[in-house]
C-alpha positions, -999 to +999 in steps of 0.1 A: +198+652-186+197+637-152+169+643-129+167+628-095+162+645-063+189+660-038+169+685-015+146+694-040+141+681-080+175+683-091+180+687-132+219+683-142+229+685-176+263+698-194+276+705-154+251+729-150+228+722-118+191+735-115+165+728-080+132+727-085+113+731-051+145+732-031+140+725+006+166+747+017+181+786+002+193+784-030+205+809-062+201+779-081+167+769-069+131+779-085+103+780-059+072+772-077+044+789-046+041+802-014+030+776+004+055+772+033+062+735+026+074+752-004+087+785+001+125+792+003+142+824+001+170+835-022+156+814-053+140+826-080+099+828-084+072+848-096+070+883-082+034+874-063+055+846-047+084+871-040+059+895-022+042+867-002+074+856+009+076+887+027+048+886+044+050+849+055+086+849+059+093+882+070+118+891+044+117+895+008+152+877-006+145+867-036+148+869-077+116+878-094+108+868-124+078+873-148+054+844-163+069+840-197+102+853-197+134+836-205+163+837-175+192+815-166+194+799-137+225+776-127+236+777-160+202+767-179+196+791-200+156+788-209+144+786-179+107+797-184+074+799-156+041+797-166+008+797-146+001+763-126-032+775-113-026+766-080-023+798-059-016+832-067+012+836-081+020+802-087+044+783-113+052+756-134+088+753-149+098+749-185+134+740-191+151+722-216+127+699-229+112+695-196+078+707-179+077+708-136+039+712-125+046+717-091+013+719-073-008+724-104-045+726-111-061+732-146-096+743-131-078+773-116-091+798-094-107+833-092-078+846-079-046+828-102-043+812-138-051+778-146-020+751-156-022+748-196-008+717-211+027+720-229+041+697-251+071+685-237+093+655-236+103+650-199+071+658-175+075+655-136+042+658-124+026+665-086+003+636-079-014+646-044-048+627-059-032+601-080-050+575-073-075+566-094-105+565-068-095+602-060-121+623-089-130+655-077-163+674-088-160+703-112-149+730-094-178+755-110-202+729-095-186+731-057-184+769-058-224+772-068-229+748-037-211+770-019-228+802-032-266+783-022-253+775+005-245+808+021-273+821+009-296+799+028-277+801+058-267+837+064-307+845+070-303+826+103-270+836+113-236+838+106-216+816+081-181+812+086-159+789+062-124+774+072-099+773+046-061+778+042-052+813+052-032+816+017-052+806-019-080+786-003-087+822+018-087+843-009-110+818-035-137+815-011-135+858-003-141+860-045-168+833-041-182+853-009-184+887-030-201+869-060-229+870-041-224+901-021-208+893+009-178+915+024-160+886+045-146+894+078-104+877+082-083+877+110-049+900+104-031+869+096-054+864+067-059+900+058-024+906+056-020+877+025-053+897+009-033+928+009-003+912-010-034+903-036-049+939-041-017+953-046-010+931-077-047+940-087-067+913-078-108+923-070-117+909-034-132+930-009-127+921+031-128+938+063-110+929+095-128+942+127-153+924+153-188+921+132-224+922+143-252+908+132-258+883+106-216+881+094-199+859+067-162+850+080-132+833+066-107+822+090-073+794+096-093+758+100-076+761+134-106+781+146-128+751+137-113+728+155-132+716+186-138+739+205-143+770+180-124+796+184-119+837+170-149+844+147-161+810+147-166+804+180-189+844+181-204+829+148-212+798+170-228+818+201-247+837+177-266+801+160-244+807+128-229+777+106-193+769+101-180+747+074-147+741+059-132+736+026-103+713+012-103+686-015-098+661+010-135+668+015-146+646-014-135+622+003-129+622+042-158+634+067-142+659+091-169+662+113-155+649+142-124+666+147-138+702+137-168+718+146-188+721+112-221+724+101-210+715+064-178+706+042-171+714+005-146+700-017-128+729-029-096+716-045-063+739-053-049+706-067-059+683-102-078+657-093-070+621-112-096+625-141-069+661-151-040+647-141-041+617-168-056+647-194-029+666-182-005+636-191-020+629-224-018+666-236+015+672-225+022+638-248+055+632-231+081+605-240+088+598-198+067+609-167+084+614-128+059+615-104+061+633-070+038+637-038+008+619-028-002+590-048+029+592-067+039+551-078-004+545-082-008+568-104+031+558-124+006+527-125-023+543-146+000+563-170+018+535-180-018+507-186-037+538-199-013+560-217+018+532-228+040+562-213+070+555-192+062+567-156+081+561-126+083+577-089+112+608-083+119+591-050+137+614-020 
């Protein structure tokens, strides 16, 4: 098989032609999430990514089709998705031999699956903290900081948290109603929730202009300086914002938003499951894409005696 990349991870084998991740619309192409760095329409995807594709794209063109099943796509004829843990409804890609992460995380979430290892002889594997310095906190540990936190603060005022308005959103609105909180969204995100409850998923959200002491989730564009939306009425009324990304771990983002707090809450592996990920999987070759793709080539090959190497654009 040859795998290299040609607007998206491109898998050729027998004359038959497969896109993983495709940049552009494609009946050949399997979109892994809808994330709009991601999200393409005609391909083929889960039926949660088919649905959120017409809410963020305003059209639903696409092929659904079911974790597990067998289809053929381009010609391959065991084309298979399984959970990746990332976001709702998101996939990884078994085909011939090989396994294709795409974003991936094997914590998983309140709202999606986790990624399960697969044995497999080719893995490509998304690497956005591949370098070795890049360890995230178990994600059961971030989301009881998070919980203690809003405890503490919502008896002084509103709490409002920043976060991706789809799958970061939607984790901290579970997290929120774990401890009895009914968070307020803007339409934009209220309209992803609804996508969510429709395929059964238990969060609870209101949209509406709150009083008193409110819990919010809203776009990290309304934390950044000044506030706006519901942070900016949380901030009039005393309350505490704080925003949540991976990056977190790592990066202060105190200056350039107005926060009160930041919490590491990752959709992504960090480098500690990537390398478990690896060594499950117990591949004969690794590709590595996004982020700290040629580092971490680096660590599979010293640790692991795998052969790893980039899937350069």
């Amino acid at each position: 098989m040859i795998i290299g990349y040609e607007r998206g991870i491109m898998l050729i084998e027998d004359g038959n032609k497969l896109l993983l991740d495709p940049s552009h619309q494609s009946e050949i192409g399997i979109v892994t999430h809808g994330h709009l760095d991601h999200l393409v329409k005609d391909a083929y995807m889960t039926p949660h990514t088919l649905d959120i594709l017409g809410v963020r794209l305003g059209e639903r063109r696409g092929k659904p089709v079911p974790y597990g099943k067998r289809v053929n796509v381009g010609g391959f004829e065991e084309v298979k998705l399984l959970p990746a843990g990332h976001v709702f409804g998101s996939a990884m890609v078994s085909v011939n031999g090989v396994l294709y992460t795409g974003d991936f995380n094997t914590f998983g979430g309140k709202t999606c699956g986790k990624a399960e290892p697969q044995k497999c002889e080719t893995l490509i594997l998304e690497t956005t903290y591949g370098k070795r310095e890049y360890r995230l906190p178990p994600k059961d540990t971030v989301e009881e900081d998070i919980r203690m936190w809003t405890e503490m603060q919502v008896e002084e005022g509103p709490v409002v948290f920043g976060a991706y308005e789809f799958g970061k959103a939607q984790e901290i609105i579970a997290i929120l109603n774990s401890i009895r909180q009914t968070p307020f969204v803007p339409e934009k995100i209220a309209n992803i929730c609804d996508i969510y409850t429709s395929h059964g998923v238990d969060i609870d959200y209101r949209t509406g202009d709150p009083e008193g002491n409110f819990t919010a989730v809203v776009t990290p564009a309304e934390l950044k300086k000044p506030a706006s939306g519901l942070a900016r009425k949380a901030r009039e009324e005393k309350g505490n914002l704080a925003y949540l990304s991976g990056w977190c771990a790592f990066y202060p983002f105190f200056r350039s938003m107005d926060i009160d707090a930041q919490f590491p809450l990752s959709d992504h592996a960090g480098f500690d499951e990537l390398m478990d990920f690896v060594d499950k999987c117990n591949p004969e070759q690794v590709f590595t894409v996004h982020g700290s793709a040629e580092e971490f080539c680096e660590s599979v090959e010293t640790e692991l005696g795998i052969d790893a190497r980039p899937l350069k654009k």
